[in-house]
C-alpha positions as CSV (number, residue, x, y, z in Angstrom):
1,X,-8.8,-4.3,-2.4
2,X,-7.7,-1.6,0.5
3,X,-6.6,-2.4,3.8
4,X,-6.2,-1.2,6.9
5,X,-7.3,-1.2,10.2
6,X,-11.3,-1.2,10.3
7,X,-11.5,-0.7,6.9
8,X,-11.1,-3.6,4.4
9,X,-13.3,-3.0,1.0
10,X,-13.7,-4.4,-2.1
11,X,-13.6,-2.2,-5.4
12,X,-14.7,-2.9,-8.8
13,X,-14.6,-0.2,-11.6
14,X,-12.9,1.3,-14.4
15,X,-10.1,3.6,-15.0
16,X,-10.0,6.3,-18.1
17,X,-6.6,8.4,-19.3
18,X,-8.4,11.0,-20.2
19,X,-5.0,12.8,-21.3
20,X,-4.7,10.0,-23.9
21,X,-8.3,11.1,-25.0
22,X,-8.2,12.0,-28.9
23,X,-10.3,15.4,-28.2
24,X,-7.9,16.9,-25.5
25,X,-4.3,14.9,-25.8
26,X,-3.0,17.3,-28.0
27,X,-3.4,20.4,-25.2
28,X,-2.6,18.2,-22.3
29,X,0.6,17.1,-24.2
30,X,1.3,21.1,-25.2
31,X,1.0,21.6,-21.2
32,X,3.2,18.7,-20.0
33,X,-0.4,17.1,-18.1
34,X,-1.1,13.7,-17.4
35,X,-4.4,13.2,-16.2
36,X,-6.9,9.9,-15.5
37,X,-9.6,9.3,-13.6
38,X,-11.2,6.2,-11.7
39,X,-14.8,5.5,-10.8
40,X,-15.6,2.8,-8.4
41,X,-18.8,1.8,-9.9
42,X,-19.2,-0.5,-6.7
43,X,-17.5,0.0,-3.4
44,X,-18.2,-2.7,-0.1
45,X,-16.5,-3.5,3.3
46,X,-16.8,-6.2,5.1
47,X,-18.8,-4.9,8.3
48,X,-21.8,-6.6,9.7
49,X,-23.3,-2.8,8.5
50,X,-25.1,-2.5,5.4
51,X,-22.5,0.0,3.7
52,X,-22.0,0.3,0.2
53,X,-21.6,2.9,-2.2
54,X,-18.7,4.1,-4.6
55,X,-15.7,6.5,-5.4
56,X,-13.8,9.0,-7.6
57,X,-9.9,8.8,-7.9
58,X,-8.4,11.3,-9.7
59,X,-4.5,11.9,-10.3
60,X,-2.8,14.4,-12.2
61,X,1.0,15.4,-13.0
62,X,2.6,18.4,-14.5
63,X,5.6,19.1,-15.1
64,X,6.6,22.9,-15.1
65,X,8.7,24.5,-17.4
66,X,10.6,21.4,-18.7
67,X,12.6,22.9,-21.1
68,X,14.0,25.7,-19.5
69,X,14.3,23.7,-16.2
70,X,15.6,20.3,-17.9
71,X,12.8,18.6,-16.4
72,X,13.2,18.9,-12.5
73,X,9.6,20.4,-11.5
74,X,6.7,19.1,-11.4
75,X,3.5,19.2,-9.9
76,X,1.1,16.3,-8.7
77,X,-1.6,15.2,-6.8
78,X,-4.9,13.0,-6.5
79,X,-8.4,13.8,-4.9
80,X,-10.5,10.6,-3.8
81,X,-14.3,11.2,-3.2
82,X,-15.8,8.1,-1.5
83,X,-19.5,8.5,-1.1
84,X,-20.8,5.5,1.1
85,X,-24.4,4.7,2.1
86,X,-24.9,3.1,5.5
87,X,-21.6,2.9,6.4
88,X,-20.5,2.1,9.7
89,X,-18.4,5.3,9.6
90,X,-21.9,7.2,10.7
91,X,-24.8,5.8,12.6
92,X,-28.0,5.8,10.5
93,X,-26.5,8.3,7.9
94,X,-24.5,8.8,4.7
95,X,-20.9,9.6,4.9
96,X,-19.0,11.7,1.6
97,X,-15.4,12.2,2.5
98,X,-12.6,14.2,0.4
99,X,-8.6,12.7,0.5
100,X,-6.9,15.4,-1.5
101,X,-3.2,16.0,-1.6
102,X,-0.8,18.2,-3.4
103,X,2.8,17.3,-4.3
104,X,5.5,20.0,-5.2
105,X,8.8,17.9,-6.6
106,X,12.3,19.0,-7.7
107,X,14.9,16.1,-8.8
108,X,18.0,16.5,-7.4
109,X,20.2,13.9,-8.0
110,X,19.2,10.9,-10.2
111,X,15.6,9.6,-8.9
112,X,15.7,11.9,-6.0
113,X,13.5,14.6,-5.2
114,X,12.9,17.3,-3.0
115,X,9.5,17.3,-2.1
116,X,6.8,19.5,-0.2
117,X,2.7,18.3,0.2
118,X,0.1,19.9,1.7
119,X,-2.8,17.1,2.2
120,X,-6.6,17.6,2.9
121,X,-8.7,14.8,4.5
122,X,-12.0,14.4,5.6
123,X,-10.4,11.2,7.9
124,X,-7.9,12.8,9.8
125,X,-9.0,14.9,12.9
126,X,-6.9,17.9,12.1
127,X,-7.7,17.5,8.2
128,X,-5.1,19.3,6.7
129,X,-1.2,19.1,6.9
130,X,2.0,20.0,5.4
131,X,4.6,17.7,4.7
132,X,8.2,18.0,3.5
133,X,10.9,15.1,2.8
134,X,12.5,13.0,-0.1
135,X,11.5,10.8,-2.7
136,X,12.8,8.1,-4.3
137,X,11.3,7.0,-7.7
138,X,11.7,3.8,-8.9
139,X,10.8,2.9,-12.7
140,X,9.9,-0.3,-13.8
């Protein structure tokens, strides 16, 4: 379930590795790729609206030259496509919007990176932006 303001939904769907797919794992593995996928077979919010419909997630990390740069680099994002019928986002009309962003990361010390973003949405009034900061990853 997402929240937020305005827009509580429910998902149900099904998530596939595809880099842990027999037919490509043994390139994505040769190119440091992880990549899965998500389909929302069936995507709701609560809204006195009829909407409905469903999405695509999709994430993907690479790491870049991780021998030579003992693993520092890598490179990351996700896309979400949510295509919704009747939503309350438009009056009396469909509404296909595009989250995309784009993750550049060094580690620095430990679990901390360096990071830079540059993010694409169809939700924000300005719909793109760059970002730069830290990160912190936490494994467990």
């Amino acid at each position: 379930m997402g929240q937020g303001g305005a827009n509580d939904n429910a998902r149900f769907g099904f998530r596939w590795r595809i880099s842990d797919t027999p037919i490509v794992e043994k390139l994505c593995k040769k190119i440091n790729l992880f990549l899965t996928t998500q389909l929302h077979a069936l995507q709701t919010d609560f809204h006195n609206s009829p909407g409905w419909g469903f999405s695509f997630e999709h994430f993907w990390k690479m790491s870049v030259l991780p021998k030579l740069l003992d693993n520092r680099v890598y490179i990351a994002g996700f896309m979400d496509h949510n295509v919704n019928y009747g939503s309350w986002t438009k009056l009396n009309g469909d509404n296909h919007a595009i989250v995309t962003e784009t993750q550049l990361g060094v580690r620095t010390i430990g679990n901390l990176n360096a990071i830079s973003e540059f993010r694409y949405s169809d939700y924000d009034v300005d719909h793109m932006g760059v970002a730069f900061g830290l990160e912190y990853i936490v494994n467990f």
